[in-house]
C-alpha positions in Angstrom: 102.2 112.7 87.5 98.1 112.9 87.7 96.4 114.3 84.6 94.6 117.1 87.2 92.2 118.2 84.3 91.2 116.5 81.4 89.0 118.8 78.7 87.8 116.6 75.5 84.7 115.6 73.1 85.1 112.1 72.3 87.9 113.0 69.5 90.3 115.5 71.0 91.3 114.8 74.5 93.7 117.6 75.7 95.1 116.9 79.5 96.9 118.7 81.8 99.4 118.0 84.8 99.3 118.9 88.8 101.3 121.6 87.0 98.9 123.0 84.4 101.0 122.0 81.4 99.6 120.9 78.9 100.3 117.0 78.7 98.5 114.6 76.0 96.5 115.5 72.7 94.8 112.1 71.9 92.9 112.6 68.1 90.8 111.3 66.2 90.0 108.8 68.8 90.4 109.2 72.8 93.2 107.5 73.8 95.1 106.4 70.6 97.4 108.5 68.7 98.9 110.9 71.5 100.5 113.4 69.3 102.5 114.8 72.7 103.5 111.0 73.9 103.3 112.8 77.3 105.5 115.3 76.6 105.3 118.6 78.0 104.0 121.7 75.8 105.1 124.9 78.1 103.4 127.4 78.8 105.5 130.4 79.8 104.9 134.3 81.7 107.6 137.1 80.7 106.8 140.1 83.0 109.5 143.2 82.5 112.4 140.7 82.3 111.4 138.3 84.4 110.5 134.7 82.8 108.6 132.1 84.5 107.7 128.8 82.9 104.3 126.6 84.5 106.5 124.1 85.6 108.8 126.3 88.0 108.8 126.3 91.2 106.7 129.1 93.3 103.8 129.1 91.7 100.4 129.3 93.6 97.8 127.1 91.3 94.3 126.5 92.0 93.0 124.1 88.9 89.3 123.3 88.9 86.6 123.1 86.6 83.5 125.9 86.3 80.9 123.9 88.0 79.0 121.1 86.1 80.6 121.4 83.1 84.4 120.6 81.3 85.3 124.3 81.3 88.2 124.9 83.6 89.2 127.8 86.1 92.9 128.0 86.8 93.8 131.1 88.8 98.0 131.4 89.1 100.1 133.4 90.7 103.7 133.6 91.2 105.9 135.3 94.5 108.3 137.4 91.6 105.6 138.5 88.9 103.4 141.5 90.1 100.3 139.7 88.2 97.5 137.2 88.4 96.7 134.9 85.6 92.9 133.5 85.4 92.5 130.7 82.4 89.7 128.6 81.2 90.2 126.1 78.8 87.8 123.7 76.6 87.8 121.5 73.9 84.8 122.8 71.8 81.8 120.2 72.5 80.9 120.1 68.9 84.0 120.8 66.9 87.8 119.4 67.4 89.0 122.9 68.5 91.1 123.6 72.0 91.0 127.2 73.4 92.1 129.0 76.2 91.1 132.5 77.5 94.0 133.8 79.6 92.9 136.9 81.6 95.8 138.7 83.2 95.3 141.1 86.2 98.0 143.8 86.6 98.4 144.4 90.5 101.4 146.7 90.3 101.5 150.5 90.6 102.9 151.3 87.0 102.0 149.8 83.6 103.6 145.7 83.0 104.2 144.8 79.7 103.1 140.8 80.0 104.2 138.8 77.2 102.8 134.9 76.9 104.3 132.1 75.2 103.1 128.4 74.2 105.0 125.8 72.9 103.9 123.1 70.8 106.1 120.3 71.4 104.2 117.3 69.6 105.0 114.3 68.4 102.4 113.7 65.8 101.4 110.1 65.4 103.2 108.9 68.4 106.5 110.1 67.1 109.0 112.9 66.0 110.0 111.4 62.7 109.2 113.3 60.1 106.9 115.9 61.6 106.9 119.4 60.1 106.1 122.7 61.0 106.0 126.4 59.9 105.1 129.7 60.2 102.3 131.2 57.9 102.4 134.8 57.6 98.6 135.4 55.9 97.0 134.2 59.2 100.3 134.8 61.9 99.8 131.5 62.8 101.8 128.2 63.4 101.2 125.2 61.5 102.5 121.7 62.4 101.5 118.0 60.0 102.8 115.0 59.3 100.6 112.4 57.1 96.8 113.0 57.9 97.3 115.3 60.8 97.4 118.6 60.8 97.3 121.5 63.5 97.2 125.1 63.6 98.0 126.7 66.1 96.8 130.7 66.8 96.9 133.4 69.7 94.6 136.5 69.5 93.4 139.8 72.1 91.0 142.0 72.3 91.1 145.7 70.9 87.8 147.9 70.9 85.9 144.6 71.3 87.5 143.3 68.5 89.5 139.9 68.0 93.0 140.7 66.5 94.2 137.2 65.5 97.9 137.0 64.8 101.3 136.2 67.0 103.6 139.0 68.0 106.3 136.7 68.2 107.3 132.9 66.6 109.8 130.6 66.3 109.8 127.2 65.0 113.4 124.7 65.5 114.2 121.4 65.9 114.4 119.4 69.5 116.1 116.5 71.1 118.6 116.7 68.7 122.0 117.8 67.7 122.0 119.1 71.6 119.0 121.5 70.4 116.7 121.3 73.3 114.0 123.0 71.6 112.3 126.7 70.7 110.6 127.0 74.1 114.6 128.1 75.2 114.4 131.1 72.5 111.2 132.2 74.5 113.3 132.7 77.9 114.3 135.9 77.2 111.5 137.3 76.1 112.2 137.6 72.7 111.8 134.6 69.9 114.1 134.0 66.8 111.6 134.5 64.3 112.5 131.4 62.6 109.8 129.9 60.5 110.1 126.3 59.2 111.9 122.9 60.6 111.2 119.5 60.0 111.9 116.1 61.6 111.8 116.4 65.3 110.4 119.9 65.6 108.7 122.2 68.1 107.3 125.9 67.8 106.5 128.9 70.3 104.4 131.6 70.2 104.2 135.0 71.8 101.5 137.5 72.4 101.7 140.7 74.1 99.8 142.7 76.5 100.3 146.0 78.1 98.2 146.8 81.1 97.8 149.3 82.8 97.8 149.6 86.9 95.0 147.8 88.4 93.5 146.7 85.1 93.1 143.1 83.4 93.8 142.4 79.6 92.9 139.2 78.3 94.5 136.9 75.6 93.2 133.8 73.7 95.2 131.1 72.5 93.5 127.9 70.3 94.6 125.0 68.1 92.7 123.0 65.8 92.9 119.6 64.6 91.9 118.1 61.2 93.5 115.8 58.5 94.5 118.2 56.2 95.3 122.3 55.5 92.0 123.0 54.4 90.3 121.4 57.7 92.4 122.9 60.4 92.2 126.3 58.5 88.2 125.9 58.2 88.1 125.1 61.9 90.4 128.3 62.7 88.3 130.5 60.6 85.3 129.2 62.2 86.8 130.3 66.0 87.7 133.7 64.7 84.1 134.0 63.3 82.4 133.4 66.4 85.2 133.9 69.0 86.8 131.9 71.5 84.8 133.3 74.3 81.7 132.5 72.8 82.5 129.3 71.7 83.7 127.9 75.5 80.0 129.7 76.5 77.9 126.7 74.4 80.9 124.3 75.7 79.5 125.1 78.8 76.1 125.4 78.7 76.0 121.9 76.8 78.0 120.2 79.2 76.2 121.5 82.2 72.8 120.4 80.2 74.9 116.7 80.1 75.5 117.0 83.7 72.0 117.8 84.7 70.2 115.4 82.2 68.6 113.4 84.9 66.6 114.6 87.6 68.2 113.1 91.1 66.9 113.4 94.5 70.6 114.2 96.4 68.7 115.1 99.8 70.4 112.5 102.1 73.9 113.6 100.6 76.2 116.2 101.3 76.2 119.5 98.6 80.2 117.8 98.2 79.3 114.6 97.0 76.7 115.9 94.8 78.9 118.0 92.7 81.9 115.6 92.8 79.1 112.5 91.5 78.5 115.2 88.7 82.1 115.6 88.3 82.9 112.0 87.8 80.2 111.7 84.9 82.2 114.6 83.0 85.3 113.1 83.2 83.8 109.7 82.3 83.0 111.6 79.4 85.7 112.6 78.3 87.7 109.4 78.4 85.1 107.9 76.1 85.7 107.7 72.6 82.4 108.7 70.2 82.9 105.2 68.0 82.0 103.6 71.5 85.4 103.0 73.1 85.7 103.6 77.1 88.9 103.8 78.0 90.6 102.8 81.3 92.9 105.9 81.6 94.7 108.0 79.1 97.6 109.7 81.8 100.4 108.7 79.6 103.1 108.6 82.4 102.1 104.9 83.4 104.3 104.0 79.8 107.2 104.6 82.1 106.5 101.7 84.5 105.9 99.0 81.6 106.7 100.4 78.4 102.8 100.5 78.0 99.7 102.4 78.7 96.1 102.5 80.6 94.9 104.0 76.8 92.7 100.5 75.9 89.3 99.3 76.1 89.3 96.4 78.3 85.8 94.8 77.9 85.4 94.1 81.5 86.3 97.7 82.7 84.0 99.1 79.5 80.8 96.7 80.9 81.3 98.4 84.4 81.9 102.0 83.9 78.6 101.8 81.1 76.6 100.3 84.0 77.6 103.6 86.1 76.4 105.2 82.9 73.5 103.0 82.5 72.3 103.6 86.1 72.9 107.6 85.3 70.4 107.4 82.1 73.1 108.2 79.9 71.9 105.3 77.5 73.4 107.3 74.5 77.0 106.3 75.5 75.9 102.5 76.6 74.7 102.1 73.2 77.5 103.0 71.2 79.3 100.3 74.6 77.6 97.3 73.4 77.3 98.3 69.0 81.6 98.7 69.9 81.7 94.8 71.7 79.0 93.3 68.6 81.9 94.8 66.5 84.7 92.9 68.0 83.6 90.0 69.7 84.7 87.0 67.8 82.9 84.4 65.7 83.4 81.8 68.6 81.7 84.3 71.0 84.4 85.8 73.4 86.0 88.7 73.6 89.9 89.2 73.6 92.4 90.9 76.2 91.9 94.1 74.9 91.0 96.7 72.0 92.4 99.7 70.8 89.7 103.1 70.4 89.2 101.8 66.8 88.3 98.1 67.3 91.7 96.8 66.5 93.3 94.2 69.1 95.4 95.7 71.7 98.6 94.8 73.1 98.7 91.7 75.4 100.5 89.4 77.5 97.8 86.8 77.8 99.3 84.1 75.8 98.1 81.1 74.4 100.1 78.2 75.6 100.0 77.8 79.8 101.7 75.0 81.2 102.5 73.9 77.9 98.8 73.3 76.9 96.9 75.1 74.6 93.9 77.6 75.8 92.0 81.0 74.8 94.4 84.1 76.2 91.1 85.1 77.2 89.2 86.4 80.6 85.7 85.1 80.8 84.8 88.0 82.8 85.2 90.0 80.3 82.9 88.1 78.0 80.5 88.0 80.8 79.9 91.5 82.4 79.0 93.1 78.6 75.9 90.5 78.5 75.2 91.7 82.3 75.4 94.9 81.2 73.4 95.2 78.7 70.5 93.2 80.4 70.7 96.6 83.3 70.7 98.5 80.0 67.3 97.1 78.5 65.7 97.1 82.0 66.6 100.5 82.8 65.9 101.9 79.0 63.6 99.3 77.5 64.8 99.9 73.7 63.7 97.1 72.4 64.7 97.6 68.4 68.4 98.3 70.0 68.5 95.3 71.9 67.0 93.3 69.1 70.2 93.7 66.3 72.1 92.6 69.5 70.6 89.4 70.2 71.4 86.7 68.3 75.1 87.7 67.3 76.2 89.3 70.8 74.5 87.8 73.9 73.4 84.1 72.1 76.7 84.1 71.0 78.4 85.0 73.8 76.4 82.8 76.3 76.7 80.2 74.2 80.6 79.8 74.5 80.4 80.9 78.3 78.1 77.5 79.1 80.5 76.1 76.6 83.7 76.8 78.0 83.7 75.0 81.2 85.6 72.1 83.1 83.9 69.2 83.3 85.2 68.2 86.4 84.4 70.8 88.3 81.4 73.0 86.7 83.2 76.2 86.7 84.4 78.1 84.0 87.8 77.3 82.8 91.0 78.2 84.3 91.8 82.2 82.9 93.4 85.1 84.3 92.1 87.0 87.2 90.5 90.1 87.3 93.9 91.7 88.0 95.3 89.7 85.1 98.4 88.7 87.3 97.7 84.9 88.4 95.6 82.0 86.4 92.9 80.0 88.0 89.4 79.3 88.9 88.6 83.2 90.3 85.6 84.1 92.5 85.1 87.2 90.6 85.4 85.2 87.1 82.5 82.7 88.2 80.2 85.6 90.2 80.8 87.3 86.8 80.0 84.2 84.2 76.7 83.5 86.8 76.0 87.2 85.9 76.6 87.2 82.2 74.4 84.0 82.2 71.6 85.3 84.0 71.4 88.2 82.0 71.4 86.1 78.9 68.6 83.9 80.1 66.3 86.7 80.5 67.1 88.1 77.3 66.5 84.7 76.2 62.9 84.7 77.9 61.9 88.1 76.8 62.4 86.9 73.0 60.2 83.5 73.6 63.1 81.0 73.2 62.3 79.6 77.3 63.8 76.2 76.3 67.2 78.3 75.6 67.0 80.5 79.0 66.4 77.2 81.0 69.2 75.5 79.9 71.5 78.9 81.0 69.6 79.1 84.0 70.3 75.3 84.9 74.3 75.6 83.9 74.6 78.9 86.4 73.0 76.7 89.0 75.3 73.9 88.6 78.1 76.6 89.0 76.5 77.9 92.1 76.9 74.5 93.7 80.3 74.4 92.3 81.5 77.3 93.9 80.5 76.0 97.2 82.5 73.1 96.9 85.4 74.3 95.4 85.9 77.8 96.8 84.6 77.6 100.3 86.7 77.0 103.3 85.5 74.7 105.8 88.5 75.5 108.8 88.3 79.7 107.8 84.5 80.2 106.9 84.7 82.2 104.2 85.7 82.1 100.5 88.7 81.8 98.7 90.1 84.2 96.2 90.3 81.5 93.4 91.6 77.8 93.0 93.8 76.0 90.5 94.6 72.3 89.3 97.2 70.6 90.9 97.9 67.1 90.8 95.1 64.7 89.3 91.4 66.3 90.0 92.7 67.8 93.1 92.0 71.1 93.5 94.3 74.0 95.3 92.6 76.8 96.9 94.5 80.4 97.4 93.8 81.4 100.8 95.0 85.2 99.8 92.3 87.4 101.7 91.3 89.7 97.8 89.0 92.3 97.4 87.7 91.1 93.8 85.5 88.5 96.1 82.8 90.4 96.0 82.2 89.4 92.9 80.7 86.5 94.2 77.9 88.5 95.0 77.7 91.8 93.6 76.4 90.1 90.1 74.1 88.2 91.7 74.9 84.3 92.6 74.8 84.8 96.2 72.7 87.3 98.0 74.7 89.8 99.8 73.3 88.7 103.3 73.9 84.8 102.7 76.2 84.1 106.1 79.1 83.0 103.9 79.0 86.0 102.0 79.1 88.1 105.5 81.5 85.9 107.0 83.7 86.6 103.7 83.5 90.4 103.6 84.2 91.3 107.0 87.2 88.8 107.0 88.0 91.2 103.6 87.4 94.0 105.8 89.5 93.0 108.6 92.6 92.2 106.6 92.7 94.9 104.3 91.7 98.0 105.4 94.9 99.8 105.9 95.8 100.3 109.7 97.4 104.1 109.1 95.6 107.9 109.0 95.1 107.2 105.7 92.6 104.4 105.5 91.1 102.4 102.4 90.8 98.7 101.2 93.9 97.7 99.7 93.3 94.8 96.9 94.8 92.0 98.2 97.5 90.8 100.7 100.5 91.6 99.7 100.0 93.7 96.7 103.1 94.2 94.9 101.7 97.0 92.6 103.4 100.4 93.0 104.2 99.5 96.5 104.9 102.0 99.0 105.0 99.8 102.5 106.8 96.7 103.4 104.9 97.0 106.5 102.3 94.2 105.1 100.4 94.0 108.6 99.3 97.6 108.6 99.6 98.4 104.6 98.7 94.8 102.8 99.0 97.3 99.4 97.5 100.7 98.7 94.5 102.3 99.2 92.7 101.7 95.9 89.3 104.1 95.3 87.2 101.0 93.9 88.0 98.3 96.7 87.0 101.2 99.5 83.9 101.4 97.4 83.1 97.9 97.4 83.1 97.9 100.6 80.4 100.4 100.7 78.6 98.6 98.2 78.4 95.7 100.2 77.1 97.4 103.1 74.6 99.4 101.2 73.1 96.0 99.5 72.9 94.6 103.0 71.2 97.9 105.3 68.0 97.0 107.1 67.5 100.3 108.5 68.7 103.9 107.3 71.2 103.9 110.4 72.9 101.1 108.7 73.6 103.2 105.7 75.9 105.6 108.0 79.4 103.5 107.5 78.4 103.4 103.7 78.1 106.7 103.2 81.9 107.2 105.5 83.4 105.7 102.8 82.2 107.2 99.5 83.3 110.0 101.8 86.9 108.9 102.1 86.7 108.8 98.3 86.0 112.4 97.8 88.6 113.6 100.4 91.5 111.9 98.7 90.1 113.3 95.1 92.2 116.2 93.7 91.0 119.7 94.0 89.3 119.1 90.5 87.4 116.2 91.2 89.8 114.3 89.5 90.2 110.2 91.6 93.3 108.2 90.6 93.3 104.4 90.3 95.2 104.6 94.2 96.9 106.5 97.0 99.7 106.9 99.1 98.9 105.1 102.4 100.7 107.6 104.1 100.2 110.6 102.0 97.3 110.6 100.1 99.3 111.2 96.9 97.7 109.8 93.9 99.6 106.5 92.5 99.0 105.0 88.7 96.9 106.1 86.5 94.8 109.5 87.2 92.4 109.9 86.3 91.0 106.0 86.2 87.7 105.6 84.6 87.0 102.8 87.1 87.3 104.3 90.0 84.5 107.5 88.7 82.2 105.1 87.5 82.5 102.9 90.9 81.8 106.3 92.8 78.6 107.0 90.3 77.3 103.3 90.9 77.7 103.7 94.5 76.4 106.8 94.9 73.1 105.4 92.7 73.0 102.2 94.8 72.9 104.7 98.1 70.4 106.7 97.2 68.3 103.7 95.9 68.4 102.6 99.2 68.2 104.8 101.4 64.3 106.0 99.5 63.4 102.4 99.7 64.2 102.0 103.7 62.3 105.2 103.9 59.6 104.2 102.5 59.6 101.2 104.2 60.1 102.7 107.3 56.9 105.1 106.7 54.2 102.3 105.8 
C-alpha cells in the first residue's frame, strides 16, 4: 500500500497510507528503526454511537499537502457521521515532535458529541518484545519505552483560547497475544477501559471529546514526541504545550515553504502543474533523507512482504543520483552531508559496498563473494563511480573549494584509483559485477557509461588540484574503455547496443541482446554524445520495444521484466510502467532538441509522470499498465529526483535554444 504522505525532519519520519493511517515512525535516523514495522496505528470517529475507524469502508478522503511545504490537508467525510473532519499534520522542522490539528465541522441540526481516538500500536526498535507502556496521570498522557526510546503520547482542545492538555479517555493492553487483539477494540464503543499499564507486546488508545454545537467547528490536537529517555520526551511535550501545536506547524510551514522556494527558477515554458509537483518532489526528497547524510531509496515498509526486506538503505548508486537532482536544485547543504556520508564508508581499497544502513553500518546483501566458484568483490562499480561524478556536478555547480578539498585524496583518488584498477585485461572494461538492477552479472552498459563518468569526473578533479600527470592517465584509461565498448557491446546485424556481455568459453565474449532501459547510461554520463548515430539508433530501438502498447503508456525496464508483474502479454506490456525509464526517455530527447519544437515530446512525458502521481504528489517506483495503480515502493526517492533532474535539464534547454534562436 503507497505511503500517500510522508511528514519528517531528517530524524522522525511519520507516514501515512492511501487510508490516512498512520503507518511507519522511523527515529533517530530516516529509515532505520521503524518503531511501527508497518503496522497500523488507528485513528478512530465515535459520533452519538456510531464508530468509524480510518480504515473502513465509505470514507470520502482527500490527502494533500498545504502548498510548498510538508504540512498536510486531509479533509474526510463519511456517508453515516453528520460531520466533516479537516487535519493537518507535521513533524516539527526543528524538533522530533508529530502533531495533528483535527478540526471537526458539525453539519447536523442538533448538538453531536464527537469523541476521537488514537492508537499507538508500536513496536519499538523493530519489535514487540519487551516494550512498555502506561498511563501518567500528572500530565493525562500515554507513555510507551523500551531501552533508549521513549514516546509520549498527548491530546489537547481549545477552551477560551486556552490549551487544556490531558485525555478524557485511556487504555493501555496487550496485543497479538493470548487472542487479545489490542486496545483500539475497547475504543469501539465509545468508551475505553481505563486501564493504565502493560508490558511486552502492548498498545494504547486515547480519547478526546468534543461537543459541538449545530453548524459550528471545534478543533482537537493530538502530538507525540520522541527522545531517549523520560526527561527528553517530557521536555519536548512541555515545550508543544508552551507554544502550542498550532503555532508550532505555522514555522513548520513557513520554513519548509522557505526550503521549497530557496532557488529562484524561471518555470515560464511549464505548466503551473508541473511547477508545484517539481516543488513537491524536493519536499519529499527531503524527507527520505537522513540529517547524518543518508538518502534513502524508500521507507514504505510493505515491500518486507515481498522479500522479507526493505527499500529503507542507502544504495550508493541511488544516493549519487538523487544528490545530483539536489545538486542541480542548489540544495548543496544535503549533497554535502551525500559525499562526508560515502568518505565515511568507502573502504580502504576504494569501493563502496552493496549497501549501508542510515548510520554507516553495512546493509543487508545478496551480492556474494564467490561467482562461478571464483573469488570477486560483491561489489557494483557503478556505485563507486556515480558518487565521484557527482560530486564533480557538485563543485562545478557550488565551487566550495575547502569542501571538496578534505574529499580529495581519500574519496575521489581513492576511489578512481581502484576503478582504473579493477578492470579485465582482455577486454578494457571494468570487471564483470552486478547490473544496475542487481539481478544478472556481466559487463553492463550502464556500469561502463558510469565508470567513464566516475573517471572523468576524477580527472578533472585531478586537474583542478595540479596533479595533470594523474588526470591524463584516467583520461587515457576511460578512452581505452570507450573503444572497448564499441567492440564488445555493439551489434553489427541490429545496430544498436547491447544491454551487457559476459565470459563464456575462452576470451569469447557473449552479448545479451535484451532490449533494457539502463542503456542510456551509455550516454547520459558522458562517453558517447547523445546524438552519436549508435546512440540514436539504440534509443529509439529502446523506445520501440518498451513503451507499453496499452492506455496506460510508459517505458517499462526491460523485456520481460519479471518484477511485480501484472501482464503475460510481453508484446504489448514487456514489464511495468516504471516513472524513471519514461523519464529517460525524456532525457534523451531533451539532450538531443535542435529547436524548441523538439522539446514538445519531452515535455509529454514528464507529463505522463505527473498524471500517474497520487493526489499528493506522491510517485511510486511503478504502475499498473492497465490501471495506473502504484506498484513497489511509494514513494521512491528515484523516481522524484529523476523528475527534478528532468525538469532542470528541460528548462536548461529550452533558454539555451531560445537564445540561440534570438541571435
Amino acid at each position: 500500500m503507497p505511503r500517500n504522505i510522508p511528514v519528517g525532519n531528517g530524524s522522525l519520519l511519520v507516514n501515512f497510507d492511501e487510508s490516512y493511517q498512520l503507518r511507519d515512525i522511523y527515529w533517530p535516523h530516516v529509515g532505520q528503526q521503524n518503531h511501527t514495522t508497518g503496522g497500523i496505528c488507528r485513528f478512530g470517529v465515535w459520533v452519538n454511537d456510531r464508530f468509524k475507524w480510518l480504515g473502513d469502508d465509505g470514507w470520502r478522503r482527500k490527502l494533500t499537502y498545504q502548498e510548498d511545504t510538508l504540512v498536510t490537508e486531509v479533509t474526510l467525510e463519511h456517508s453515516e457521521l453528520p460531520v466533516v473532519l479537516r487535519c493537518r499534520d507535521c513533524v516539527d522542522f526543528h524538533r522530533d515532535v508529530y502533531l495533528r490539528i483535527v478540526e471537526v465541522e458539525n453539519r447536523s441540526d442538533t448538538e453531536q458529541e464527537v469523541r476521537l481516538f488514537w492508537c499507538m500500536d508500536l513496536s519499538i526498535n523493530g519489535h514487540s518484545v519487551g516494550d512498555s507502556a502506561y498511563f501518567e496521570p500528572e500530565r493525562r498522557c500515554l507513555f510507551h519505552y523500551k531501552e533508549k526510546s521513549w514516546f509520549s503520547v498527548h491530546v489537547a482542545r481549545m477552551v477560551d483560547d486556552e490549551l487544556a492538555c490531558g485525555a478524557d479517555q485511556w487504555a493501555v493492553g496487550v496485543k497479538n497475544t493470548r487472542g487479545k487483539e489490542g486496545t483500539w477494540r475497547d475504543a469501539e464503543d465509545g468508551e475505553l477501559s481505563g486501564h493504565g499499564v502493560a508490558q511486552g507486546s502492548v498498545d494504547s488508545t486515547i480519547g478526546l471529546h468534543l461537543k459541538i454545537a449545530p453548524g459550528q467547528r471545534e478543533t482537537g490536537m493530538h502530538w507525540f514526541t520522541v527522545g531517549v529517555n523520560f526527561q527528553e520526551v517530557c521536555e519536548l511535550s512541555d515545550m508543544v504545550c508552551s507554544k502550542r501545536p498550532e503555532l508550532l506547524m505555522e514555522r513548520t510551514k513557513y520554513y519548509w515553504k522557505l526550503w521549497a522556494n530557496k532557488e529562484a527558477h524561471h518555470f515560464a515554458c511549464i505548466s503551473e502543474k508541473l511547477c508545484r509537483l517539481y516543488r513537491r518532489s524536493l519536499l519529499i526528497l527531503r524527507t527520505q533523507i537522513d540529517n547524518r547524510g543518508a538518502i534513502l531509496a524508500a521507507n514504505d515498509f510493505d515491500i518486507a512482504a515481498f522479500n522479507r526486506d526493505t527499500y529503507s538503505y542507502m544504495w550508493p548508486r541511488d544516493g549519487a543520483l538523487v544528490a545530483a537532482g539536489l545538486i542541480d536544485s542548489g540544495y548543496s547543504e544535503v549533497s554535502r552531508r551525500f559525499f562526508d556520508f560515502c568518505h565515511r564508508v568507502i573502504t580502504n581499497e576504494g569501493f563502496m559496498l552493496h549497501k549501508y544502513n542510515p548510520d554507516g553500518s553495512l546493509a543487508s546483501s545478496w551480492h556474494g563473494w564467490l561467482v562461478d566458484g571464483e573469488q570477486e568483490l560483491p561489489v557494483q562499480e557503478d556505485e563507486t563511480a556515480l558518487v565521484i561524478w557527482a560530486l564533480w556536478k557538485h563543485f562545478k555547480k557550488f565551487r566550495d573549494i575547502e569542501f571538496v578539498k578534505k574529499h580529495y585524496r581519500g574519496l575521489v583518488i581513492r576511489a578512481a584509483n581502484w576503478l582504473m584498477e579493477y578492470r579485465c585485461p582482455d577486454t578494457l572494461l571494468p570487471l564483470a559485477s552486478w547490473d544496475l538492477w542487481e539481478e544478472r552479472h556481466g559487463v553492463h552498459g550502464w556500469t561502463v557509461g558510469a565508470v567513464w563518468g566516475g573517471l572523468q569526473g576524477a580527472a578533472n578533479f585531478a586537474e583542478a588540484f595540479g596533479e595533470t600527470v594523474l588526470a591524463a592517465r584516467y583520461r587515457e584509461v576511460a578512452a581505452r574503455m570507450k573503444k572497448a565498448v564499441v567492440k564488445h557491446l555493439w551489434l553489427d546485424d541490429e545496430k544498436r547496443f547491447c544491454r551487457s556481455c559476459d565470459k563464456g568459453t575462452g576470451r569469447k565474449y557473449r552479448k545479451d541482446r535484451v532490449m533494457d532501459s539502463s542503456i542510456i547510461g551509455l550516454w547520459y554520463f558522458g562517453m558517447f554524445d547523445p546524438d552519436d548515430a549508435k546512440i540514436v539508433a539504440t534509443m529509439e530501438a529502446l523506445k520501440d520495444k518498451l513503451w507499453v502498447k496499452t492506455s496506460v503508456g510508459g517505458m517499462a525496464r526491460y523485456e520481460s521484466d519479471y518484477y511485480h508483474q501484472v501482464s503475460s502479454d510481453l508484446a504489448n506490456v514487456p514489464g511495468n510502467p516504471w516513472f524513471i525509464c519514461t523519464l529517460w526517455l525524456a532525457q534523451w530527447q531533451i539532450a538531443t532538441a535542435k529547436i524548441s519544437a523538439d522539446l514538445d515530446q519531452s515535455l509529454t512525458l514528464i507529463e505522463w509522470c505527473a498524471d500517474r502521481a497520487l493526489e499528493s504528489g506522491v510517485m511510486a517506483e511503478q504502475v499498473d499498465p492497465y490501471t495506473n495503480v502504484p506498484i513497489s515502493v511509494s514513494p521512491l526517492t528515484w523516481s522524484h529526483a529523476t523528475l527534478v533532474m528532468t525538469i532542470n535539464e528541460f528548462l536548461k534547454k529550452e533558454t539555451e535554444l531560445a537564445s540561440r534562436s534570438n541571435r
